[in-house]
N, C-alpha and C positions, 0 to 999 in steps of 0.2 A: 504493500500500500504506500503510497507516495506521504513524505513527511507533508506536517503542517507547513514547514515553510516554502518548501517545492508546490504545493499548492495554492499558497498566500501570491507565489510568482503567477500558478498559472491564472487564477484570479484577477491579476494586475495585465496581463496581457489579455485576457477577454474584456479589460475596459478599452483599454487601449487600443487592439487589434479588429475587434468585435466592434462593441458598443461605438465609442466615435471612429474607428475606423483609419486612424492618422495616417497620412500619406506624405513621401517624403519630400521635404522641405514643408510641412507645414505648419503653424504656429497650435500651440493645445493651452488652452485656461482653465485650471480649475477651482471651482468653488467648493470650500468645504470647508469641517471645523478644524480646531487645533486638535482633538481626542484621534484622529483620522491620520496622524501622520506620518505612525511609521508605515502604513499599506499606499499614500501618496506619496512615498520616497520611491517606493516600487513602481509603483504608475511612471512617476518622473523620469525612473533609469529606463526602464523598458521604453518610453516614449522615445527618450535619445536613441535606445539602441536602435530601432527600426526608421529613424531617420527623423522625427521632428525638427523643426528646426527653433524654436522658443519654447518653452513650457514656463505659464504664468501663472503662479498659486494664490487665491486670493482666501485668508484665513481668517474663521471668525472664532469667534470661544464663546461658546453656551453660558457659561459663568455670568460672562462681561453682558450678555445680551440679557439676561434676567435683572443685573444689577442697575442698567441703564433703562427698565422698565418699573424697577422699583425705587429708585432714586432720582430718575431727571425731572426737571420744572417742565411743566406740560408744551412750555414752548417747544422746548427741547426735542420732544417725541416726535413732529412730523420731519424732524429735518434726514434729507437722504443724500449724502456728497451727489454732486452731481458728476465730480472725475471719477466715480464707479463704471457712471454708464457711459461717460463718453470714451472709457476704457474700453468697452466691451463692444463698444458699438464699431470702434477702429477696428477690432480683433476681427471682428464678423466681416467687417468688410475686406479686412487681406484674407479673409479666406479661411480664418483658425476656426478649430473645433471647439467645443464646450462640454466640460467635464462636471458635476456635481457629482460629488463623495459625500456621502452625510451619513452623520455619527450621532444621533440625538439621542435625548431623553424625552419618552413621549408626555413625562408630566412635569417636564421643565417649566410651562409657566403657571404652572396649579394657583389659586390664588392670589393670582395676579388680576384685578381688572379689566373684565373683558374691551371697557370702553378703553385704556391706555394701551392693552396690544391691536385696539385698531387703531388708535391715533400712530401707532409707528407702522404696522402694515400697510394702509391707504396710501400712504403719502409713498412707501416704497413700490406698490404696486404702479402709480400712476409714473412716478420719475422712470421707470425700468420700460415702459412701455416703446418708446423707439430702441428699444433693443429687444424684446419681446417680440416683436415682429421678422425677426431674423430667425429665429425658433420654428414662431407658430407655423411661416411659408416654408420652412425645411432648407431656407437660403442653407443653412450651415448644420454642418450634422453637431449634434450633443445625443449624450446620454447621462443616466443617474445611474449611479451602484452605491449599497451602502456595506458597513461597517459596524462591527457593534460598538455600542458602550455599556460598562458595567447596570448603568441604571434603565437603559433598555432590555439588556440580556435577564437581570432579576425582571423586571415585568412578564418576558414571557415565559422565563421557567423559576417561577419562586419555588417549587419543590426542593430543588437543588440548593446543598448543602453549603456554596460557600461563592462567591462573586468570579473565583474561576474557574467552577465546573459551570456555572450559566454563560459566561461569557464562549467560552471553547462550547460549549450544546450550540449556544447562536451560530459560531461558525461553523459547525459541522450542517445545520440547518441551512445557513448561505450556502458554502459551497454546493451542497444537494442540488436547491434551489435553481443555481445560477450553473447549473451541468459544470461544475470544476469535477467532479469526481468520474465526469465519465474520460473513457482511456484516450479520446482526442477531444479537447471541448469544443475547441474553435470549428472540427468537421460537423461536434454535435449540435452546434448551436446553430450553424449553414442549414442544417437536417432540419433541426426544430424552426427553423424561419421560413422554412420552403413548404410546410406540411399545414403551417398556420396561411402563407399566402394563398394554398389553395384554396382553404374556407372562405377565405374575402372575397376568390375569384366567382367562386359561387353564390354566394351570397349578392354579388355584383350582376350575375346573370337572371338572376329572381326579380329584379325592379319591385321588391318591396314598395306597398305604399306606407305603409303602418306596423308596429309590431304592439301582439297583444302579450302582457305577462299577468299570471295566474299563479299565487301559492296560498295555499290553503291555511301553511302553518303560518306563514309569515303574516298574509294578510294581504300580500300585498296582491293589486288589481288595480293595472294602467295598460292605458295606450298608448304609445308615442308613436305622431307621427314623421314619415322621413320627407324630408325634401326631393321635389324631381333633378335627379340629376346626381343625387348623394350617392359619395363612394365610400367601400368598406375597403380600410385600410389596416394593417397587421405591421409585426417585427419586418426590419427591413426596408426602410424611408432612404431613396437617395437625395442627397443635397442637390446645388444648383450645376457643384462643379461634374455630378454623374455617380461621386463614389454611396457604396449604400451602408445606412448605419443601422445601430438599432437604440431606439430613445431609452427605453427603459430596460434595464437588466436587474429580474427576472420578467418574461413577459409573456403571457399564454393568453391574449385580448387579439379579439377582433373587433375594430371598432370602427364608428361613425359617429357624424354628430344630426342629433336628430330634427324636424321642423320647428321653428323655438316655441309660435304660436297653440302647436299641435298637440301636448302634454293631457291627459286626465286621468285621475284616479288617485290614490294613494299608494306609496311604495313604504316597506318598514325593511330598515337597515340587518342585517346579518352579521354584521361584524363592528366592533368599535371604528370608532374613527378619532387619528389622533391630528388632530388641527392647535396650528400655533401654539405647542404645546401644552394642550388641554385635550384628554381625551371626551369622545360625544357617544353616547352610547343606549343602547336599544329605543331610539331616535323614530319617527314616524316624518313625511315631508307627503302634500295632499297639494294636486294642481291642478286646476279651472283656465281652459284658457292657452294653458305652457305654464301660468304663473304659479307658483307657490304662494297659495292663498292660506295654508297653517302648517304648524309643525309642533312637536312636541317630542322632547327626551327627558329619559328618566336621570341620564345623569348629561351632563356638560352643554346644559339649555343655554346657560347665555353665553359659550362661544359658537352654539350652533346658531344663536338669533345673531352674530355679530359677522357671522358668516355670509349669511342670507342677505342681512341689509349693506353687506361691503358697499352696491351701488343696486341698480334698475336693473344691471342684466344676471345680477350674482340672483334672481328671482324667476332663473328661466334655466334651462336644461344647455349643458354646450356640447355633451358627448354622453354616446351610449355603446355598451362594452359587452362582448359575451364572453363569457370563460365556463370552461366547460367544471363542475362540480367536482369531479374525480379528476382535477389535475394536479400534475405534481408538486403545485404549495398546499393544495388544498388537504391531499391525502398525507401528509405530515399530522394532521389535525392540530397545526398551532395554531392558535391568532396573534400575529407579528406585532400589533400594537404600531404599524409601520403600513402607510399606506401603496410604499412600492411592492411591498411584498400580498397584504390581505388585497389589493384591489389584483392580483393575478392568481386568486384562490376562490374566486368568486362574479359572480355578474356584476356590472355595476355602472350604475351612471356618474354625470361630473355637473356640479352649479359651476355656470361662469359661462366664458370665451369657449365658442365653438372655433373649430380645425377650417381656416381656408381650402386644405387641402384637401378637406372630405366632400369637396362639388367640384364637380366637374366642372373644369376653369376656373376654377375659383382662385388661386395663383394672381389671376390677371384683372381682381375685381376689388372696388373700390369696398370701404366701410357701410359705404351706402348702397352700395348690389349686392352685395352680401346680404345685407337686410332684407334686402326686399326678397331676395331666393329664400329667407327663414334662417338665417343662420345668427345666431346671439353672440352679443360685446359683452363685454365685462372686463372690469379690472385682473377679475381673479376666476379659475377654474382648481374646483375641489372636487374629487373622486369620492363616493362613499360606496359600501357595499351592499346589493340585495339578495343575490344569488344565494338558492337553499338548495336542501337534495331534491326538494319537491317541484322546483321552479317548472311549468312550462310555460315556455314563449311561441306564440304562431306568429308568422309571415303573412299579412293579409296585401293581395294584389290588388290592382286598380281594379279592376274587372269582380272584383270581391271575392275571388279565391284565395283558399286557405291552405298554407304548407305547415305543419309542424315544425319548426328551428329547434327547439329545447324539449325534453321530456324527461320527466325525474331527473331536472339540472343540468343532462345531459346533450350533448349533439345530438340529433335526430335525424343528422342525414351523414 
């Protein structure tokens, strides 16, 4: 069996080789915390070794970020450097890739005022915005991998005896997760990206008009409609320059972003969700319209209200996700407390900013054709999860025929 640290390398190479995909002479930025840095040393050497030609680490520390939400003068809270983004925004435009690493604690801001971590979110989300658009169009490839910390890893294995037998469970759960453990990851993850495009391909020959989801345990019973012209896209987004990456690593979704207007029913969440470090949990969200007209959780209501009211569009749907129920984060049976990992163990949709890239042309269309094709702004887009073992979802066509897509949570075709 290959050592931990042999596998921490190959790890560090499926961000790098995989995930953004670096090509030689290209510039790599990453974002992530200071708990993160002996596995972004690794990123960094391997990125030189295959030819990058800069790699810029931009580091925050969790600590500082709690302290500076419970100590600054309210002025204080909205202020965002502006040389972050016009950092970011040079990088995007020679062509660098974009790396987040995140190492959190999902109850880092417990206690904290949900009204002052949106006085510092809003104002970050909007400043970041011409650089956000370099993303959302796929101008430039990124992706996310994370990394434990002590106070994530006891969240999801308190049984364990001591901070580094949770921490080593986490990582043996990551690599699982993220195919380091199979005998070539980087051929298995080509594998696993090509088996996922096939579902989109098909899902793309259907011309869904609407999909309907039913579970009995959950509750949950909606409709969302799709836009004409919406594409299902999976693992595997090329940039503008042609190379192809993959955003999220772990990733088992096929997704689209749905009609914004189109929304009804009520959906009830499946798995916590940890947002601005505050976790939300057995959460209910109910919408008239597209809109989220009420909501209730039993636990982390006012970062879930703080969420919702970020702006006008954080009240509309931006993307909708299938993952099949029996996939390989799922059947771990953790819940990550970590929404790169629970939102690819489950179905799920996202509040916020829908995907340009999920209509056809869309690439080529203003804020305002967007619109009008149904696709939703927003500052912010959050992932939450619905998917049960029970889930099924139908495919209903223009013509009002009906396909099974999901059945007992499962693929149905």
């Amino acid at each position: 069996m290959n050592s931990f640290e042999n596998r921490l390398a190959q790890y560090a190479a499926l961000a790098v080789e995989v995930g953004v995909n670096i090509q030689p002479g290209q510039k790599l930025c990453i974002m992530t915390q200071v708990e993160a840095a002996p596995f972004v040393r690794l990123v960094v050497k391997h990125a030189y070794e295959i030819g990058a030609s800069y790699v810029h680490v931009e580091w925050t520390d969790e600590q500082i970020v709690r302290t500076r939400l419970e100590k600054s003068p309210e002025e204080g809270l909205s202020f965002y450097p502006e040389w972050i983004v016009d950092g970011r925004v040079k990088l995007a435009e020679e062509g660098a890739a974009f790396l987040w690493v995140t190492a959190e604690n999902p109850d880092l801001l417990s206690g904290i005022e949900a009204s002052r971590i949106s006085a510092v979110t809003k104002p970050a989300q909007t400043a970041l915005q011409p650089f956000r658009k370099y993303t959302l169009s796929n101008d430039c490839a990124w992706s996310i991998v994370a990394v434990p910390t002590p106070e994530w890893a006891e969240k999801v294995f308190p049984e364990l005896g001591s901070s580094t037998e949770q921490v080593n469970a986490l990582w043996e759960a990551i690599f699982a997760a993220t195919r380091v453990d199979a005998d070539n990851p980087i051929a298995a993850w080509r594998e696993h990206a090509d088996g996922l495009r096939s579902k989109a391909e098909r899902l793309n020959e259907s011309r869904f008009k609407e999909l309907r989801y039913r579970s009995a345990a959950s509750g949950t019973d909606v409709s969302i409609g799709l836009p004409e012209g919406h594409l299902w896209v999976s693992a595997g987004t090329k940039n503008k320059q042609g190379s192809v990456f993959i955003p999220n690593m772990p990733t088992e979704e096929v997704f689209t972003s749905p009609n914004k207007g189109s929304v009804n029913g009520t959906v009830y969440s499946s798995k916590p969700l940890s947002y601005n470090g505050n976790l939300i949990d057995n959460f209910s969200i109910t919408f008239e319209g597209g809109r989220i007209t009420s909501y209730a959780a039993e636990q982390g209501y006012e970062a879930l209200k703080g969420l919702v009211e970020t702006d006008e569009g954080s009240h509309y749907l931006g993307e909708i996700a299938l993952v099949p129920f029996h996939s390989p984060i799922s059947n771990t049976n953790l819940t990550f407390y970590n929404t790169l990992f629970d939102e690819n163990a489950a179905c799920h949709l996202a509040i916020g900013f829908a995907f340009p890239f999920c209509l056809k042309g869309g690439l080529k269309l203003s804020k305002e054709e967007l619109a009008e094709r149904g696709l939703n702004n927003s500052l912010t887009h959050v992932d939450f999860m619905i998917g049960t073992a029970d889930l099924d979802i139908d495919g209903v066509r223009e013509d009002g025929s009906v396909e099974p897509l999901f059945r007992s949570g499962n693929w149905a075709f």
